[in-house]
C-alpha positions in Angstrom: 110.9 84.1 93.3 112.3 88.1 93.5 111.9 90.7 94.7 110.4 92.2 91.2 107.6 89.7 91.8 107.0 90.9 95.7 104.2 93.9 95.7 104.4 96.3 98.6 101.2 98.2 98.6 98.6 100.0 100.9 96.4 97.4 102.6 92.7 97.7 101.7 89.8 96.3 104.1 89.9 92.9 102.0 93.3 92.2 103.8 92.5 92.9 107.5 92.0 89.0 108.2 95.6 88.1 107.1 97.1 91.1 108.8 95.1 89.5 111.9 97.0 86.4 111.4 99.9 87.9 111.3 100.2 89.7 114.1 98.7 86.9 115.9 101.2 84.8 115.3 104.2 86.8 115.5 102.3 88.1 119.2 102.0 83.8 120.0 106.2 83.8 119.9 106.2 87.2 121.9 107.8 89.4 119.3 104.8 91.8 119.2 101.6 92.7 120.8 98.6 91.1 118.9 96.0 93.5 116.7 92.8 92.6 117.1 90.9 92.7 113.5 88.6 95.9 114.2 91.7 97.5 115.6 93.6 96.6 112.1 89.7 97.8 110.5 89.8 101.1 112.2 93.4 102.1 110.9 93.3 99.9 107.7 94.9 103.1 105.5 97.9 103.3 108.0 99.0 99.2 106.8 101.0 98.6 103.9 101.4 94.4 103.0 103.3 92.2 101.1 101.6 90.5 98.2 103.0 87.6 96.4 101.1 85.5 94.1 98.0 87.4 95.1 99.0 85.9 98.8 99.5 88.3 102.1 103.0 87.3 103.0 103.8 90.6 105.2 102.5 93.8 106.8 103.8 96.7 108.5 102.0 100.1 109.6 102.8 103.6 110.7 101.5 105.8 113.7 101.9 109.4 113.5 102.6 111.0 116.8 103.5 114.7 115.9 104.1 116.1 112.5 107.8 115.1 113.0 107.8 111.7 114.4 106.0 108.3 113.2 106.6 104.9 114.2 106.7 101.9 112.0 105.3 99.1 113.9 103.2 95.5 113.4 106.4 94.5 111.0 105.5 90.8 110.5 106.8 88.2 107.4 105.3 84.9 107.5 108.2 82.7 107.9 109.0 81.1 104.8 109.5 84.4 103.7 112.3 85.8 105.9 115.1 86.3 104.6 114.4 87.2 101.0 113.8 91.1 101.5 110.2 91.4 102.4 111.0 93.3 105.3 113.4 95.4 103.8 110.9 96.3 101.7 107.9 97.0 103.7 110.2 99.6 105.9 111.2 101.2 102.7 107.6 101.7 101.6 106.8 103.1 105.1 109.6 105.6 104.8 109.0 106.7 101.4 105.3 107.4 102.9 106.8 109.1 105.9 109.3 110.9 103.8 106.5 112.2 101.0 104.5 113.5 104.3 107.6 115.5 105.4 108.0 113.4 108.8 111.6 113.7 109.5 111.9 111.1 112.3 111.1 107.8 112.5 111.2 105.3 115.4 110.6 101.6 115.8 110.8 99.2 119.0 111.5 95.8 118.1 113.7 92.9 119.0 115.5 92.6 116.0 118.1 95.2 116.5 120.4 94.0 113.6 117.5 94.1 111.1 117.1 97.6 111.9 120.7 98.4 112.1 121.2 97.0 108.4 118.6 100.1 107.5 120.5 102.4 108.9 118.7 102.5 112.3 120.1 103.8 115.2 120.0 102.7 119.0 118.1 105.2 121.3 116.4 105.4 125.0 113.1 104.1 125.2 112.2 107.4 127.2 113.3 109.7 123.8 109.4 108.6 122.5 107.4 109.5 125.7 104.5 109.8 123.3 104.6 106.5 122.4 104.6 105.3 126.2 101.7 107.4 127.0 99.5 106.3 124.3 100.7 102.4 123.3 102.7 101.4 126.3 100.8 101.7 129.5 98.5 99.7 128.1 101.2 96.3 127.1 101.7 93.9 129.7 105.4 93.9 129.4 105.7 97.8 130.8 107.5 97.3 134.2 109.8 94.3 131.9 110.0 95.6 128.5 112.4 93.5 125.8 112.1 95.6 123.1 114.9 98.0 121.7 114.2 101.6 120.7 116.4 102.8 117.4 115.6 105.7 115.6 116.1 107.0 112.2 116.5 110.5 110.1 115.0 110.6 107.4 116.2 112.6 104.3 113.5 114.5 102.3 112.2 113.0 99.2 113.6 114.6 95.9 110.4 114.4 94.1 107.8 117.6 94.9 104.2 115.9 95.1 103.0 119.2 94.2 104.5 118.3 90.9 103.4 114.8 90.2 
C-alpha cells in the first residue's frame, strides 16, 4: 500500500453508513462526539473520506462559521490505517477546500495535539472560537470538563485562480 493508491474525495450519500461507523467508534473511545447518520445525511457535501480498495478507511468534514473561519472536525482513520498518512491527507484536502473558498482561518479541537502540530497547527484558547461554543458546544456533555485542545492555523491563499480553471 501508498499513499498514490489512498483516494481522498468528497463523500457522496452512498458513504454516510461508514462515516456513521466511524464516528461511532472513535465517539465509543471518547475522542469525538458521535454523528448520528441523518446528521452526516444532512451535511453529506461538507465530508471528504478516504477510499482504499473501494473501502471507507477515513473521513473528515468542515463547518463554516464566518467567511473567515472553518473548522475541520469528525477526523476519524479506522485503525489499521493510522499511521500511514491518511490523516495527513484528509486535512490537506480540507484545506485545499478551505483555501480555494478563500477562508483564511482554520481551527480544529482535538486530542491529538502532536498530529496537528506536525501540520503546522498552532495552540490557541478555547474561548478565541466563541462561535463554535455557541453552536456545537453547549450542546456536548463534556462542556463544564472539556479535554480537547484548540490549535489554529493560517492559511495561505491558493496559487491557482478558479476563475481560470
Amino acid at each position: 500500500m501508498t499513499q498514490a493508491e489512498i483516494t481522498v474525495r468528497s463523500a457522496t450519500l452512498d458513504d454516510a453508513s461508514a462515516i456513521a461507523a466511524l464516528t461511532k467508534e472513535y465517539a465509543g473511545e471518547g475522542i469525538m462526539l458521535e454523528r448520528p447518520l441523518e446528521n452526516i445525511i444532512e451535511n453529506i457535501r461538507n465530508f471528504f473520506v478516504a477510499e482504499y480498495g473501494g473501502e471507507v478507511i477515513g473521513c473528515c468534514a468542515i463547518a463554516f462559521y464566518t467567511p473567515t473561519l472553518a473548522e475541520i472536525r469528525s477526523l476519524a482513520v479506522l485503525s489499521r490505517w493510522k499511521l500511514k498518512g491518511t490523516g495527513r491527507q484528509l486535512v490537506e484536502k480540507a484545506e485545499s477546500i478551505l483555501r480555494d473558498e478563500g477562508v483564511p482561518e482554520v481551527f480544529v479541537l482535538t486530542l491529538s495535539r502532536q498530529f496537528f502540530l506536525r501540520l503546522g497547527y498552532s495552540e490557541v484558547e478555547k474561548e478565541y472560537f466563541p462561535q463554535k461554543i455557541w453552536r456545537d458546544c453547549t450542546h456536548c456533555p463534556k462542556l463544564m470538563a472539556c479535554d480537547e485542545i484548540a490549535m489554529m492555523k493560517t492559511l495561505v491563499p491558493s496559487t491557482t485562480n478558479s476563475s481560470l480553471q
